[in-house]
PyMOL Python script that loads the backbone (N, CA, C, O; Angstrom):
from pymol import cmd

cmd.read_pdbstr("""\
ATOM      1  N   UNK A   1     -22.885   9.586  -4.439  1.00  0.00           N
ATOM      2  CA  UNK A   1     -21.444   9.761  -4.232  1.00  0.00           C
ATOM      3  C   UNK A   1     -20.840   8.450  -3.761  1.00  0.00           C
ATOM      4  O   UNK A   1     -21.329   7.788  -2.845  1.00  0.00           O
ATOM      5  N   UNK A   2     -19.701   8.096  -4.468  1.00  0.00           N
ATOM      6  CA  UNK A   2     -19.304   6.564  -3.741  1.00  0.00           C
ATOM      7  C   UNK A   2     -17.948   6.798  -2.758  1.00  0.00           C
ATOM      8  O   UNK A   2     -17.229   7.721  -2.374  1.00  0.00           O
ATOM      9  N   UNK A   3     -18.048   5.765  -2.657  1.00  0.00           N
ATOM     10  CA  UNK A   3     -16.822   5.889  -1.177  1.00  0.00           C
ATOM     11  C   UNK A   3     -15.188   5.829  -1.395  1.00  0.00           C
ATOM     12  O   UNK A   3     -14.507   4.998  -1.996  1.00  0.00           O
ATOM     13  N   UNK A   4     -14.874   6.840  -0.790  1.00  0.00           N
ATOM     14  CA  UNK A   4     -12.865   6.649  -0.953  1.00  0.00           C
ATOM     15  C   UNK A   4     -12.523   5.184  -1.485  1.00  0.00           C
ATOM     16  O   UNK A   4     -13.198   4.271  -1.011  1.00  0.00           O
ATOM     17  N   UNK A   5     -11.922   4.992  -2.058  1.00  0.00           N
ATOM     18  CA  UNK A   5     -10.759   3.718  -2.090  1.00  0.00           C
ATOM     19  C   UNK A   5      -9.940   4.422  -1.045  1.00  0.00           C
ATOM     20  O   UNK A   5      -9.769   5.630  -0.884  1.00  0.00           O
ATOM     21  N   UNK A   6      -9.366   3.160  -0.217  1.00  0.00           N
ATOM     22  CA  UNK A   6      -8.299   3.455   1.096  1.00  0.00           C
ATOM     23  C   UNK A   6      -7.025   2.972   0.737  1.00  0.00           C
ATOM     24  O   UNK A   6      -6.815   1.996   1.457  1.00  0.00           O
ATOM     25  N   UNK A   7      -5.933   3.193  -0.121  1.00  0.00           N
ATOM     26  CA  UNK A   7      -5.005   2.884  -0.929  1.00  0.00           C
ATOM     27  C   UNK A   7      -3.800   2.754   0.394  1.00  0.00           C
ATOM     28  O   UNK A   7      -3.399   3.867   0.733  1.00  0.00           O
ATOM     29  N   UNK A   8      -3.297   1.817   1.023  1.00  0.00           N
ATOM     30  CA  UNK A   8      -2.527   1.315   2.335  1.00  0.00           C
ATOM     31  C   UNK A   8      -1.285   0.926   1.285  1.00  0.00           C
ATOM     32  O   UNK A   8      -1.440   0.126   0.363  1.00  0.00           O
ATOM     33  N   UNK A   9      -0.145   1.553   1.542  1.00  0.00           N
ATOM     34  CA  UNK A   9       1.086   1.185   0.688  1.00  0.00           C
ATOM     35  C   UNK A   9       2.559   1.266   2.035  1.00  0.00           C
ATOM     36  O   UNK A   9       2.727   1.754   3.153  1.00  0.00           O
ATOM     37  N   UNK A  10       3.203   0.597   1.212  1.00  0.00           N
ATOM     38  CA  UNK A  10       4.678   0.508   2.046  1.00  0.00           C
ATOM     39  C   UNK A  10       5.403   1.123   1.531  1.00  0.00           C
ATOM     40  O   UNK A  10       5.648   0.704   0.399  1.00  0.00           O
ATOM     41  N   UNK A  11       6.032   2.171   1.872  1.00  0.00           N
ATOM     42  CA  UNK A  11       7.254   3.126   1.477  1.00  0.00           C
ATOM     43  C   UNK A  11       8.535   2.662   0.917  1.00  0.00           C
ATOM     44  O   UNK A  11       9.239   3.407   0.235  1.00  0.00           O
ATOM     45  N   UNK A  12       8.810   1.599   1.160  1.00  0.00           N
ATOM     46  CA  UNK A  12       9.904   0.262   0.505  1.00  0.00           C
ATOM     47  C   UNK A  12       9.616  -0.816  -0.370  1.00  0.00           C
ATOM     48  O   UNK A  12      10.364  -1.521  -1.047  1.00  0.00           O
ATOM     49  N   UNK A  13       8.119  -0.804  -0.192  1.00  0.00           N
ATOM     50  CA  UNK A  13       7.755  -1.818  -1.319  1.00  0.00           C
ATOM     51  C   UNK A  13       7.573  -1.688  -2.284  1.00  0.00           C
ATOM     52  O   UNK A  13       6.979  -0.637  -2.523  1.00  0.00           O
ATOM     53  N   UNK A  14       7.942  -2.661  -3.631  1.00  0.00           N
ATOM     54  CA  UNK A  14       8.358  -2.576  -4.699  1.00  0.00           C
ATOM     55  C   UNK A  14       6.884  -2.750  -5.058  1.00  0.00           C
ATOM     56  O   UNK A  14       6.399  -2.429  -6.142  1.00  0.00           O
ATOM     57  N   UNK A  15       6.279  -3.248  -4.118  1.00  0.00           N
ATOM     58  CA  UNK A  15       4.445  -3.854  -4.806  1.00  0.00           C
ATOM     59  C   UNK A  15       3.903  -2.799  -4.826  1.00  0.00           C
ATOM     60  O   UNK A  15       3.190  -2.578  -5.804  1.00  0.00           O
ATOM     61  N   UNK A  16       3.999  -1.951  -3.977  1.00  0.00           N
ATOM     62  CA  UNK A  16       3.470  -0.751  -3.236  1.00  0.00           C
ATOM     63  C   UNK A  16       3.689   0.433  -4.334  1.00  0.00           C
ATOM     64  O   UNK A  16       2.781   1.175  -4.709  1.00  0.00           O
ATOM     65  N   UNK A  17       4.906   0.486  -4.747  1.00  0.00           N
ATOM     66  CA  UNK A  17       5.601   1.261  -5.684  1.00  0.00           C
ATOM     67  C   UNK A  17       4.520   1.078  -6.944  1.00  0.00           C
ATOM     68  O   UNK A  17       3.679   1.965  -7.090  1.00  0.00           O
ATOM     69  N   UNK A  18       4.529   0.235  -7.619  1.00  0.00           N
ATOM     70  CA  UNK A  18       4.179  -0.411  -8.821  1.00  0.00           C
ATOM     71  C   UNK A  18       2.464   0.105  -8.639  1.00  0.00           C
ATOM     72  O   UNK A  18       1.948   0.641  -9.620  1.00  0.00           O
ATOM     73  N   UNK A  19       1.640  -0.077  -7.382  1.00  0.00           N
ATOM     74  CA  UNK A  19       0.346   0.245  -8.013  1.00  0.00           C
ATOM     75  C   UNK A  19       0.172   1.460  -7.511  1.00  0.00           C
ATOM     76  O   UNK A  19      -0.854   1.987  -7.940  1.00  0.00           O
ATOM     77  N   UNK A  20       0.995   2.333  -6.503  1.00  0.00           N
ATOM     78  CA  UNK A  20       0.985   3.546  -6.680  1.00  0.00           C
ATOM     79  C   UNK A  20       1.140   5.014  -8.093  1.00  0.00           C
ATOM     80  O   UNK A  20       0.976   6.211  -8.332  1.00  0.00           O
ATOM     81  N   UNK A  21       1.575   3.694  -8.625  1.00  0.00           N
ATOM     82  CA  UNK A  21       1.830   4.709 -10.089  1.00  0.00           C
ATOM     83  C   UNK A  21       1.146   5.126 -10.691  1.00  0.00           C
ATOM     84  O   UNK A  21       1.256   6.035 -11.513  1.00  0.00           O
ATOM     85  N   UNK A  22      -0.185   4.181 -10.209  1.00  0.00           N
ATOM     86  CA  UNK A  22      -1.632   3.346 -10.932  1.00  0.00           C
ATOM     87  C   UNK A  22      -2.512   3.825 -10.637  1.00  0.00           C
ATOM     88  O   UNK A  22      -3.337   4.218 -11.462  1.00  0.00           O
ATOM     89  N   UNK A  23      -2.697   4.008  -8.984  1.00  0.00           N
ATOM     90  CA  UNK A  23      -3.933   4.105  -8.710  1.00  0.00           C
ATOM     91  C   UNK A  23      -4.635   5.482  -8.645  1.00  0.00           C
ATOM     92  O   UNK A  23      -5.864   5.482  -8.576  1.00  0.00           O
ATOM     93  N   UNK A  24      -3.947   6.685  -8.663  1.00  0.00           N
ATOM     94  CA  UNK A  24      -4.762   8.273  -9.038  1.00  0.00           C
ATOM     95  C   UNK A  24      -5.262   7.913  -9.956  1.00  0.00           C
ATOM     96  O   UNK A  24      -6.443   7.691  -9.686  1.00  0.00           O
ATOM     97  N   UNK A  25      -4.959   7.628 -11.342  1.00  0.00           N
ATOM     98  CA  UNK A  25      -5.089   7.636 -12.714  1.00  0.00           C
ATOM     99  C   UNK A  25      -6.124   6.801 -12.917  1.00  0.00           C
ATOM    100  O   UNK A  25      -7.038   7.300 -13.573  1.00  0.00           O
ATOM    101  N   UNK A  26      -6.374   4.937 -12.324  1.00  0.00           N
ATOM    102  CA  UNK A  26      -7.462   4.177 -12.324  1.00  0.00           C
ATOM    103  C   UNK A  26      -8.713   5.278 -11.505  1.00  0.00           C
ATOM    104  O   UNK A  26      -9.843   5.553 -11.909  1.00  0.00           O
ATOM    105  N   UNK A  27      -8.240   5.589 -10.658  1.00  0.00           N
ATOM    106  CA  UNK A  27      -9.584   5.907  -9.470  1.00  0.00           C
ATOM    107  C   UNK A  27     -10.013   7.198 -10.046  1.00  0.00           C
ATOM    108  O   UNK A  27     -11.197   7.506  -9.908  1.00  0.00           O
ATOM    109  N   UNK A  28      -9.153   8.056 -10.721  1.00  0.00           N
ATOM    110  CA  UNK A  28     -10.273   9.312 -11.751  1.00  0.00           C
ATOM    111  C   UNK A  28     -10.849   8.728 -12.292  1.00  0.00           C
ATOM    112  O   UNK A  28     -12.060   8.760 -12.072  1.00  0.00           O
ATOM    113  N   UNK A  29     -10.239   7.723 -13.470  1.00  0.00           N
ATOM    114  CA  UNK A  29     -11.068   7.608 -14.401  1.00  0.00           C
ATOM    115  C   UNK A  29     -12.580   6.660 -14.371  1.00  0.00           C
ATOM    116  O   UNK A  29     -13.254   6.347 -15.353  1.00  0.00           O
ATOM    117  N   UNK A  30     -12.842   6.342 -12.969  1.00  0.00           N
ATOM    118  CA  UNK A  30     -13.612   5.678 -12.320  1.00  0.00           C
ATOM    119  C   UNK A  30     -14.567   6.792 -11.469  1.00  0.00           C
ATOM    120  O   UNK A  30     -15.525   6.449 -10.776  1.00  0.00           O
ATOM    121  N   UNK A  31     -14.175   8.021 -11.633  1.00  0.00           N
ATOM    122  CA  UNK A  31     -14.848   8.884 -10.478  1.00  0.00           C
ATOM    123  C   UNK A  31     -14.262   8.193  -8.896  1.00  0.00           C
ATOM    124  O   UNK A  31     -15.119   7.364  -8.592  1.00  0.00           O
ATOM    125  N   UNK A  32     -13.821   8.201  -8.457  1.00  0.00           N
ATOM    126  CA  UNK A  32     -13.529   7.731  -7.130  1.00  0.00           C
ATOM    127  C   UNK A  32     -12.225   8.182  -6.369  1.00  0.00           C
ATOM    128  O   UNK A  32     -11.177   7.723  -6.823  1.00  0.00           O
ATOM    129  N   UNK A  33     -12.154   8.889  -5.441  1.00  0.00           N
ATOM    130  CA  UNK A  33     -11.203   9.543  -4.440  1.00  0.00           C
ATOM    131  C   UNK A  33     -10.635   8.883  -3.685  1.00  0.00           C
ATOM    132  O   UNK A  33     -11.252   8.166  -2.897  1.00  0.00           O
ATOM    133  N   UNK A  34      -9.390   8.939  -3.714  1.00  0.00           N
ATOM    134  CA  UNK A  34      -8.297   8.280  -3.295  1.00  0.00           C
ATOM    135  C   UNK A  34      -8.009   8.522  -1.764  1.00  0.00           C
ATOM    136  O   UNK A  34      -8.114   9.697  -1.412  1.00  0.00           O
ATOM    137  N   UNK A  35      -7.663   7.598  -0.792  1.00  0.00           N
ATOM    138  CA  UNK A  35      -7.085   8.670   0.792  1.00  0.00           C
ATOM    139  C   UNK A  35      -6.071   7.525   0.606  1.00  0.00           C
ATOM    140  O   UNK A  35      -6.340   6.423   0.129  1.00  0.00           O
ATOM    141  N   UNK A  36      -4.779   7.969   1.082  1.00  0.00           N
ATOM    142  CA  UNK A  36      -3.787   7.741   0.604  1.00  0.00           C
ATOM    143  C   UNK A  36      -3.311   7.177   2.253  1.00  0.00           C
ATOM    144  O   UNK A  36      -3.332   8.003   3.166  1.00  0.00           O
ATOM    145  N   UNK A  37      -2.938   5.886   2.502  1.00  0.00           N
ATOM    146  CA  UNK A  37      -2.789   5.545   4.137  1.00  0.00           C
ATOM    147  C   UNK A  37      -1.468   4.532   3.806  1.00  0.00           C
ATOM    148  O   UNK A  37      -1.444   3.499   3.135  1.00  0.00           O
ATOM    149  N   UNK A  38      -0.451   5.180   4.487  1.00  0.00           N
ATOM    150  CA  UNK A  38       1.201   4.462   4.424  1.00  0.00           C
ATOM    151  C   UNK A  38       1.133   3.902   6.213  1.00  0.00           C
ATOM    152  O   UNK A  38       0.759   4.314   7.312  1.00  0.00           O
ATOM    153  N   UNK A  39       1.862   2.538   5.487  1.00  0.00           N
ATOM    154  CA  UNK A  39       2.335   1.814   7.127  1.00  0.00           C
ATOM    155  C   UNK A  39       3.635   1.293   6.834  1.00  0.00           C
ATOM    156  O   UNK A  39       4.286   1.396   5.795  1.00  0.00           O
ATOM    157  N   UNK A  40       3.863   0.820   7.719  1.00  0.00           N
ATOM    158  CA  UNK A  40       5.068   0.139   7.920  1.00  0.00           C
ATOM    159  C   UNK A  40       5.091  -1.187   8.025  1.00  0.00           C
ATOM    160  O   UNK A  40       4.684  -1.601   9.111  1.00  0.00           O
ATOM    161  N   UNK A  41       5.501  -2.150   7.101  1.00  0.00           N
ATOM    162  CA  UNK A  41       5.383  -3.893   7.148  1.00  0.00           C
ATOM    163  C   UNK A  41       6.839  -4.237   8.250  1.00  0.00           C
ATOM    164  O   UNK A  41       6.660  -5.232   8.952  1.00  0.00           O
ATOM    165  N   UNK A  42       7.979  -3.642   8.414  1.00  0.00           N
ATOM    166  CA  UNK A  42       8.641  -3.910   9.643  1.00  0.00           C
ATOM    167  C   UNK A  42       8.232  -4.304  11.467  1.00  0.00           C
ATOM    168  O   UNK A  42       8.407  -5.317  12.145  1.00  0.00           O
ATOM    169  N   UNK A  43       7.635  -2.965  11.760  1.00  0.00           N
ATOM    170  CA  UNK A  43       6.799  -3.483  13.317  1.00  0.00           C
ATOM    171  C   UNK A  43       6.113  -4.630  13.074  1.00  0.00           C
ATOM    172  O   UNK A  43       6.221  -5.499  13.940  1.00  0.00           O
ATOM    173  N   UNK A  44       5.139  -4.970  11.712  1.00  0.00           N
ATOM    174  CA  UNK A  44       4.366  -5.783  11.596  1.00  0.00           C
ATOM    175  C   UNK A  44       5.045  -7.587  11.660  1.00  0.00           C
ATOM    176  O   UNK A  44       4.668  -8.683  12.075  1.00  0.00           O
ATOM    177  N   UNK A  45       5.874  -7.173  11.177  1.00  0.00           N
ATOM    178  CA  UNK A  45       7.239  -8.638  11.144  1.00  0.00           C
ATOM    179  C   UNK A  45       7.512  -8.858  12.325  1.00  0.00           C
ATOM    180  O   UNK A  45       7.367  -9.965  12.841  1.00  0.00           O
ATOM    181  N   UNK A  46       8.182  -7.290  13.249  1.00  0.00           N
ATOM    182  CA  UNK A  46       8.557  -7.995  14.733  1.00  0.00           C
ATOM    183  C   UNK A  46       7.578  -8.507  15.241  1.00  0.00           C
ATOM    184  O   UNK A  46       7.787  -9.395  16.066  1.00  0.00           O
ATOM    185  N   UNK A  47       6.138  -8.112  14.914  1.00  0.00           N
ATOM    186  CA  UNK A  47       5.261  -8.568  16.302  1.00  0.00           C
ATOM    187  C   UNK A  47       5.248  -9.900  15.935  1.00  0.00           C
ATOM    188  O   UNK A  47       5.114 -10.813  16.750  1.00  0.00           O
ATOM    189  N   UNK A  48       5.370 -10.037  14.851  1.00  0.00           N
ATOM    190  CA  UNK A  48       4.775 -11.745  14.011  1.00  0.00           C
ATOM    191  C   UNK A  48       6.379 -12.609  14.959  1.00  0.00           C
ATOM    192  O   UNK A  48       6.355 -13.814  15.208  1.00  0.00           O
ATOM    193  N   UNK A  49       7.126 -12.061  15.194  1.00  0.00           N
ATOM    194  CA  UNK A  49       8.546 -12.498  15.756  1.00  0.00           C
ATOM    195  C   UNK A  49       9.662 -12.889  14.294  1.00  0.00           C
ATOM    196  O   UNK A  49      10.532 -13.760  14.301  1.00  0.00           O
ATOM    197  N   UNK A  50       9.376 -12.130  13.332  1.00  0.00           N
ATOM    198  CA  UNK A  50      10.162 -12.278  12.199  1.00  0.00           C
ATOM    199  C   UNK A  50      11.382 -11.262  12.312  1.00  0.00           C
ATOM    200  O   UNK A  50      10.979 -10.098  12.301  1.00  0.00           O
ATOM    201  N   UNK A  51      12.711 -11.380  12.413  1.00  0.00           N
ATOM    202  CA  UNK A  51      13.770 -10.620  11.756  1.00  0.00           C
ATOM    203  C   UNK A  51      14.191 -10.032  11.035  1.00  0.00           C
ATOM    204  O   UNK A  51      14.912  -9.056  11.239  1.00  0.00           O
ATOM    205  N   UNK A  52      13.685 -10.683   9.481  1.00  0.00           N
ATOM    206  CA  UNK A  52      13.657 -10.222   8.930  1.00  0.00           C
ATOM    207  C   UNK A  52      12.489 -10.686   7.583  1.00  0.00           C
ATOM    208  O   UNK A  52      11.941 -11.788   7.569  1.00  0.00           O
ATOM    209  N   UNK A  53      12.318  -9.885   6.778  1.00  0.00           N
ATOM    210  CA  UNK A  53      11.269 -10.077   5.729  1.00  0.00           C
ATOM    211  C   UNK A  53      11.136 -11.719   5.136  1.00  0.00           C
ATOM    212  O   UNK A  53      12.068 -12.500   4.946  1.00  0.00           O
ATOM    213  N   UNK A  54      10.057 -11.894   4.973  1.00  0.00           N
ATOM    214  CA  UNK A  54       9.538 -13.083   4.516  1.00  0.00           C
ATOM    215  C   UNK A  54      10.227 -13.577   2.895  1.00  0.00           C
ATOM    216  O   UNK A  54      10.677 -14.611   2.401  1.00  0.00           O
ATOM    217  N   UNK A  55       9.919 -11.725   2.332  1.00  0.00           N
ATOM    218  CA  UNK A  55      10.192 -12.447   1.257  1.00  0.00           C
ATOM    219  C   UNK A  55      11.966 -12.420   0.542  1.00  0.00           C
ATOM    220  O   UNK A  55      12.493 -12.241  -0.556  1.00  0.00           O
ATOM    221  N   UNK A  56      12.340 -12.687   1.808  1.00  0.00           N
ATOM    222  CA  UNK A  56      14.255 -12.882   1.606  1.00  0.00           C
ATOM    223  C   UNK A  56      14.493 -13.970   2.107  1.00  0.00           C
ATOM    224  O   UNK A  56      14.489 -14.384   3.266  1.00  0.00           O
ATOM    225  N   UNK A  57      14.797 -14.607   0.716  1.00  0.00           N
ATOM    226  CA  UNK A  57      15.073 -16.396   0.676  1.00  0.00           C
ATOM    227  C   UNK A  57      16.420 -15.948   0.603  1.00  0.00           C
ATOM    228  O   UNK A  57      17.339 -16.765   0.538  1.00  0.00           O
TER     229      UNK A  57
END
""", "prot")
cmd.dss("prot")
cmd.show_as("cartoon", "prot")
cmd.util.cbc("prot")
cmd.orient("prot")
């Protein structure tokens, strides 16, 4: 039996979005079970002392 993929996505992210679409569908057809773990990249910015997102030029 092989081990979960731990699929960590952002609820706002567009990256996040894009391989969520993906990854049930890759990880059946691979035999492999998905656990599905959402965070938040905001707290992660304040602690870094960012305002706002990196990737807003």
């Amino acid at each position: 039996m092989s081990q979960p993929l731990h699929f960590w996505f952002e609820f706002a992210s567009t990256y996040s979005y894009l391989a969520a679409m993906r990854v049930d569908r890759e990880a059946e057809a691979r035999g492999i079970d998905v656990v599905w773990r959402p965070f938040l990249l905001g707290p992660i910015f304040h602690a870094q002392g960012w305002d706002t997102s990196p990737f807003v030029i």
